[in-house]
C-alpha positions as CSV (number, residue, x, y, z in Angstrom):
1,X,-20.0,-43.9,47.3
2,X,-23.0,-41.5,46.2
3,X,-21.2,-38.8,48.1
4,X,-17.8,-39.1,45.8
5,X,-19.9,-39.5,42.2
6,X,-21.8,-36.0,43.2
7,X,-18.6,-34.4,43.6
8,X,-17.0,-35.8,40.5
9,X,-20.5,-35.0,38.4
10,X,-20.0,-31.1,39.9
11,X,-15.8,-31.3,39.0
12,X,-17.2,-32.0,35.3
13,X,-19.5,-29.1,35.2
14,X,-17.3,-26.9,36.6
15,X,-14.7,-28.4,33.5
16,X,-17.2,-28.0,30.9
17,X,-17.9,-24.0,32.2
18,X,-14.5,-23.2,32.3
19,X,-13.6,-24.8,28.6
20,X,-16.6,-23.0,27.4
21,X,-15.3,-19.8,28.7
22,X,-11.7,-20.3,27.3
23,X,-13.3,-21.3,24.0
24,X,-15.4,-18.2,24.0
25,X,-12.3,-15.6,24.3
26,X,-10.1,-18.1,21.6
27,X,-13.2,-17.4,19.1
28,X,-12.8,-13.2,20.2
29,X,-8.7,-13.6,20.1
30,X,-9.1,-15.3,16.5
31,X,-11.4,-12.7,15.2
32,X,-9.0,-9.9,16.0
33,X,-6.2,-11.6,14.9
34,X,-8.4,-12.4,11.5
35,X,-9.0,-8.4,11.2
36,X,-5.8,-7.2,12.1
37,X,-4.0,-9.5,8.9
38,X,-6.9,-8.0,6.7
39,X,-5.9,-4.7,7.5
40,X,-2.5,-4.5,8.7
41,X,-2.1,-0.3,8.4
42,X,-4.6,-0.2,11.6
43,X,-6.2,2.9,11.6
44,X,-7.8,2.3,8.2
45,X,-6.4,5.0,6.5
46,X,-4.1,4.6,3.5
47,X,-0.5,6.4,3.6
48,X,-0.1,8.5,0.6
49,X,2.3,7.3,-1.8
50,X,5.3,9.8,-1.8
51,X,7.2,10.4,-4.9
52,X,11.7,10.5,-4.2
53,X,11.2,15.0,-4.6
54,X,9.0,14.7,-1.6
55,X,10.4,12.8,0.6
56,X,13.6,14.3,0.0
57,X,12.1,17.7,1.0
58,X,10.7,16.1,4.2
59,X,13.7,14.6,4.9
60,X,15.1,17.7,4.7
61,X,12.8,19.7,5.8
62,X,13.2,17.8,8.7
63,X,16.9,18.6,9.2
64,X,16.1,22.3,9.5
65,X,13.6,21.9,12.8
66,X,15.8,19.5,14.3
67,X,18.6,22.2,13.8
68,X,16.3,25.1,14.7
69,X,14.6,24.2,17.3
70,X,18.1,24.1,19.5
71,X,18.8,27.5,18.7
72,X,18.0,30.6,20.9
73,X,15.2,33.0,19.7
74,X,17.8,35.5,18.4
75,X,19.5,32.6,15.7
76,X,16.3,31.7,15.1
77,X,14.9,34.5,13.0
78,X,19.0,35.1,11.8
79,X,18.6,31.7,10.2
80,X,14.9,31.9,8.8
81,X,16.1,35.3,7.1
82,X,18.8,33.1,5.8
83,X,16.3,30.4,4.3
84,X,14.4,33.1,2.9
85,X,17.3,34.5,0.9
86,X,18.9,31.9,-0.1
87,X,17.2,28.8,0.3
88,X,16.8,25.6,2.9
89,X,20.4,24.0,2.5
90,X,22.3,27.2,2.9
91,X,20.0,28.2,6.5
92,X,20.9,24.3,7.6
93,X,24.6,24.9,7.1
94,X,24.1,28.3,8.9
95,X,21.5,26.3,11.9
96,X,24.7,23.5,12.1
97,X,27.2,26.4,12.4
98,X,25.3,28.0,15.3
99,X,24.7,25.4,17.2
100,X,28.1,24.0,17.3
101,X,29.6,27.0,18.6
């Protein structure tokens, strides 16, 4: 009988080590989850507050390197001479033309 309580004494350490443990990483786990709801952004930066004119010319801005940057070399510098001249909308019309051809 001695023989089976020793075993069943060493089964409840080794339970009371392990819960330990798991209650060790639940406090880490809850302390990252703590600080990630206090600052939900993440890097700790703050965005900058855009007003509608600039994200509009983002947006747009935008539309004219996804355009571009299919073009070859050549319709490249035709339409940046256009958006030079004559503004952003009229070189995306031109960067849509040329790459539908």
């Amino acid at each position: 009988m001695k023989r089976r309580a020793g075993s069943v004494v060493r089964e409840i350490r080794k339970l009371r080590t392990a819960l330990k443990v798991a209650h060790r990483s639940l406090a880490l786990i809850s302390r990252h989850v703590v600080a990630a709801r206090a600052n939900p952004g993440g890097n700790g930066r703050s965005r900058p507050r855009l007003s509608a004119k600039a994200r509009a010319s983002l947006k747009l801005h935008g539309k004219y390197i996804g355009y571009l940057r299919h073009l070859k070399p050549r319709q490249k510098a035709q339409v940046r001479k256009i958006r030079e001249a004559k503004g952003v909308r009229s070189a995306i019309a031109e960067a849509m033309r040329l790459a539908h051809r």
